[in-house]
C-alpha positions as CSV (number, residue, x, y, z in Angstrom):
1,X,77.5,123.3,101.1
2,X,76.8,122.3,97.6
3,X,75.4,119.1,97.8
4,X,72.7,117.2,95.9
5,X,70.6,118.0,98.8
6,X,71.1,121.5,98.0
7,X,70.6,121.2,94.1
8,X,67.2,119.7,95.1
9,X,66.0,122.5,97.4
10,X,67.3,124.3,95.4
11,X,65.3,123.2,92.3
12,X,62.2,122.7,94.4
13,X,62.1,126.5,95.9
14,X,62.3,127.8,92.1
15,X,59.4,124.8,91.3
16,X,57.6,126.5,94.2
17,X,57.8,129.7,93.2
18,X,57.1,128.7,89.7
19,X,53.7,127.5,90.9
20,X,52.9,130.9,93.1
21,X,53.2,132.5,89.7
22,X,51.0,130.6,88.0
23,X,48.7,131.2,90.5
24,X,49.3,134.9,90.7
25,X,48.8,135.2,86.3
26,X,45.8,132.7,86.5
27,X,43.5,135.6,88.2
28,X,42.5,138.9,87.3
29,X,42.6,141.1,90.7
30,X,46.1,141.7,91.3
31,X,45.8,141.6,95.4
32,X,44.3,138.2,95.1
33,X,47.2,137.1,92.8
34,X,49.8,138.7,95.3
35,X,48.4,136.9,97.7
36,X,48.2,133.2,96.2
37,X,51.5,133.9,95.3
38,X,52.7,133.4,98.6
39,X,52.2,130.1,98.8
40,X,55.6,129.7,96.9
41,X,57.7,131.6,99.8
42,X,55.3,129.8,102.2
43,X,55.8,126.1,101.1
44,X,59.6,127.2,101.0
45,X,60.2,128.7,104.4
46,X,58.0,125.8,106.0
47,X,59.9,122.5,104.0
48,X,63.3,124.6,104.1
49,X,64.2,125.1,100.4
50,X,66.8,127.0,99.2
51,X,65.9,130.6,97.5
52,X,67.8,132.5,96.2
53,X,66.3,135.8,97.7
54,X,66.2,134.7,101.3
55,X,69.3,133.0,101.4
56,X,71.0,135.9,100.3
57,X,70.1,137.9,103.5
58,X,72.1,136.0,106.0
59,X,75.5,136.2,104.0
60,X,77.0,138.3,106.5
61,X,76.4,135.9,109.1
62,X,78.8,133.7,107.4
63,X,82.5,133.0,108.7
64,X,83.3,131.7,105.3
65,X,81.9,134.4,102.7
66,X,83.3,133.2,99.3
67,X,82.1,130.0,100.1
68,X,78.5,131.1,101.0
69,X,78.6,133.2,97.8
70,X,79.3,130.2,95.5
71,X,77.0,128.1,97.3
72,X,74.3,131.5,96.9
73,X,75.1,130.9,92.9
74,X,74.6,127.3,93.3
75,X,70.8,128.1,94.6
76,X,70.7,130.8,91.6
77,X,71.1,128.0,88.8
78,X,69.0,125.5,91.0
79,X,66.6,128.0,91.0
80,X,66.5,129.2,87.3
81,X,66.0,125.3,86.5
82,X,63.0,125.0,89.0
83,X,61.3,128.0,87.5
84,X,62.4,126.9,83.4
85,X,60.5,123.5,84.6
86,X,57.2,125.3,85.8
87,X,57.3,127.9,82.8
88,X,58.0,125.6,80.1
89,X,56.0,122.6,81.6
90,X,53.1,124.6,82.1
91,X,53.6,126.0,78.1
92,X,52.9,122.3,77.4
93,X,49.1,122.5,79.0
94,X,46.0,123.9,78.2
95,X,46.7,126.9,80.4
96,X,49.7,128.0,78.6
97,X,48.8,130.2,75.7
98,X,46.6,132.5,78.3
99,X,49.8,132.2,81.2
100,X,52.0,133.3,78.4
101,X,50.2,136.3,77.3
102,X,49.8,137.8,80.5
103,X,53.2,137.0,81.4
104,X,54.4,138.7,78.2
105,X,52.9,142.0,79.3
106,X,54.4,141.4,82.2
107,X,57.7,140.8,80.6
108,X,57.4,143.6,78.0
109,X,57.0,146.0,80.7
110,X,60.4,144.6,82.9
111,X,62.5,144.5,79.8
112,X,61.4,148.2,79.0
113,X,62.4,149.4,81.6
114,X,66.0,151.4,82.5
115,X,69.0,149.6,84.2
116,X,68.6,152.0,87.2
117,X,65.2,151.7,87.6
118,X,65.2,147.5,87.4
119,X,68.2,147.5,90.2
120,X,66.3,150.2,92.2
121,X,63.4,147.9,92.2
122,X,65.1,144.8,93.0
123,X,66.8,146.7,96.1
124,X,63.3,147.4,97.3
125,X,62.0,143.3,96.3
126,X,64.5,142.3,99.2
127,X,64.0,144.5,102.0
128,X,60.7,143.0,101.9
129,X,62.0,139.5,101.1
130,X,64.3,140.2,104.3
131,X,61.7,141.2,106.2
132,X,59.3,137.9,105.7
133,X,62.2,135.2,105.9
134,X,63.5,137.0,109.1
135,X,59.9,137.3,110.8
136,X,60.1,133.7,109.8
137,X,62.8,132.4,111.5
138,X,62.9,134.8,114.6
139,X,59.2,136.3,115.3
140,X,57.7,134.0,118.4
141,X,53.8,134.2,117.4
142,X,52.7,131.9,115.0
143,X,50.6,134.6,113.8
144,X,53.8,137.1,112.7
145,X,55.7,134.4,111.5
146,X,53.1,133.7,108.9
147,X,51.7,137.1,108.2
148,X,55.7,138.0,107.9
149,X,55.7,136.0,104.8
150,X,52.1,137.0,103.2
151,X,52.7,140.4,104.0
152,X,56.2,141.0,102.5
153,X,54.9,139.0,99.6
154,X,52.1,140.9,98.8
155,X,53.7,144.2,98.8
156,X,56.5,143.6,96.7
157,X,54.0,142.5,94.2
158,X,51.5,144.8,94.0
159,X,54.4,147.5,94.2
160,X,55.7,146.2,91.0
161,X,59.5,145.2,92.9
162,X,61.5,143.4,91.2
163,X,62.2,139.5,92.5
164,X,64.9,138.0,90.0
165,X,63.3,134.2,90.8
166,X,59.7,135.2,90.0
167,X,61.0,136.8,86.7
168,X,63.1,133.4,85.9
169,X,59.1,132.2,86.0
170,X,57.9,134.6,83.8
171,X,60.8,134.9,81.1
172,X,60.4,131.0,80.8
173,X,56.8,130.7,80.5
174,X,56.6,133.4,78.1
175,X,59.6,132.4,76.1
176,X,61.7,135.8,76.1
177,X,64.8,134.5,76.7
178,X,68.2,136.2,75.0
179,X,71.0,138.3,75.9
180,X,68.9,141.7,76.9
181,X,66.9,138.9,79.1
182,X,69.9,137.7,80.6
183,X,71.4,140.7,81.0
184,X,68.3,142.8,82.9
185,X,68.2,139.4,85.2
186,X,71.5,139.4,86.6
187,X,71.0,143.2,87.1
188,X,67.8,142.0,89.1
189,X,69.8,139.6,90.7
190,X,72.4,142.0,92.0
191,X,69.9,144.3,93.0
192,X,68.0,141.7,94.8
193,X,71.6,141.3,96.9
194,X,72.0,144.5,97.8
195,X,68.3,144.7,99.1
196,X,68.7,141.5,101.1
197,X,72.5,142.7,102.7
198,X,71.3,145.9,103.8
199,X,69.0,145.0,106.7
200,X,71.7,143.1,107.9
201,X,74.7,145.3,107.3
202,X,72.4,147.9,109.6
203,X,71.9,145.6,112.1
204,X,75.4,144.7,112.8
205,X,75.8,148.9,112.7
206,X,74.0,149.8,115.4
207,X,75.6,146.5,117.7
208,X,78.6,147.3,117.4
C-alpha cells in the first residue's frame, strides 16, 4: 500500500488542505472561512488523495489491520509535508506576516489548552470528518454527496474541533513547532482516530 503513488496523494491532500487554510485565515467572518475551507476536503474526495482523517474511518473494513495502520502513518507524514510546504511556502510571500499572526492566535489558543480537552475535541473533528467522506462515497444525490462534505467541514470549524491536518497547517505557517507542539499533535491525532473508528465500530454493532 505504500507506494510513491501514495506518498504523492498523500503529500497533495496535506497541499490541499494547506490551501483551504489559507483561505479560511485570509477572511475575517469565520462561516465564510469555514466554508472556503472546504475546498481542501473537496479537491481531495473528488481527485482521491490520501488524508489522514478520512482514511482513518474505514480501518475496520480492513482484513489486514497492521498493515492499514502503517500505511494510515504513511498518509500522516505525507500529510505533515504537504501542509510544512503550504505553511512555510506561503511564509515566503507577501501574505505571510498577516497568515501568521492569525494563525498564531489560533495556535496560542490550541496549545493552551488541556490534554483532555484537545483529544475530546479531535474525537468530535472526526465524527464529522466521517460523516462527509462517507456521504461522499455512499450518498446517491449529487446534491448530499457534496453538501456532505461542506457541511461536515463547516461545523467542525466554526465549533472549534480539532483536525490534526489543518493544525499541521497552522503550526507550520506560524512557526510553533517544538516538543509541546509535537506532543498536543499526536494527541490530536489519536483523538482524530478514535472519532473516525467510532461510527464504524457502531455500525458493525447493530449488524451483527
Amino acid at each position: 500500500m505504500i507506494t510513491k503513488e501514495s506518498w504523492l496523494k498523500s503529500i497533495l491532500a496535506g497541499l490541499f488542505i494547506g490551501i483551504g487554510g489559507i483561505a479560511y485565515l485570509s477572511v475575517e467572518n469565520k462561516v465564510v472561512g469555514a466554508s472556503l475551507f472546504a475546498v481542501g476536503l473537496f479537491t481531495i474526495c473528488t481527485l482521491g488523495y490520501n488524508l489522514y482523517t478520512g482514511k482513518l474511518c474505514y480501518i475496520l473494513d480492513s482484513d489486514k489491520k497492521g498493515s492499514y495502520l502503517v500505511w494510515l502513518i504513511q498518509i500522516w507524514v505525507g500529510n505533515l509535508i504537504g501542509t510544512a510546504i503550504a505553511g512555510y511556502g506561503m511564509r515566503l510571500t507577501r501574505s505571510g506576516a498577516a497568515l501568521a499572526e492569525k494563525a498564531q492566535t489560533l495556535c496560542d489558543t490550541k496549545l493552551n489548552d488541556s490534554v483532555w480537552s484537545i483529544f475530546i475535541l479531535a474525537i468530535f473533528c472526526n465524527l464529522l470528518i466521517y460523516i462527509a467522506v462517507e456521504n461522499y462515497k455512499n450518498n446517491p444525490h449529487p446534491l448530499g454527496k457534496y453538501m456532505g462534505i461542506m457541511m461536515g467541514v463547516i461545523v467542525f470549524i466554526v465549533a472549534g474541533f480539532e483536525h490534526c491536518v489543518a493544525n499541521m497547517f497552522y503550526f507550520s505557517v506560524a512557526n510553533v513547532w517544538s516538543l509541546h507542539t509535537c506532543l498536543y499533535l499526536l494527541i490530536m491525532t489519536l483523538g482524530n482516530l478514535v472519532g473516525g473508528v467510532l461510527p464504524e465500530l457502531a455500525k458493525k454493532c447493530w449488524q451483527k
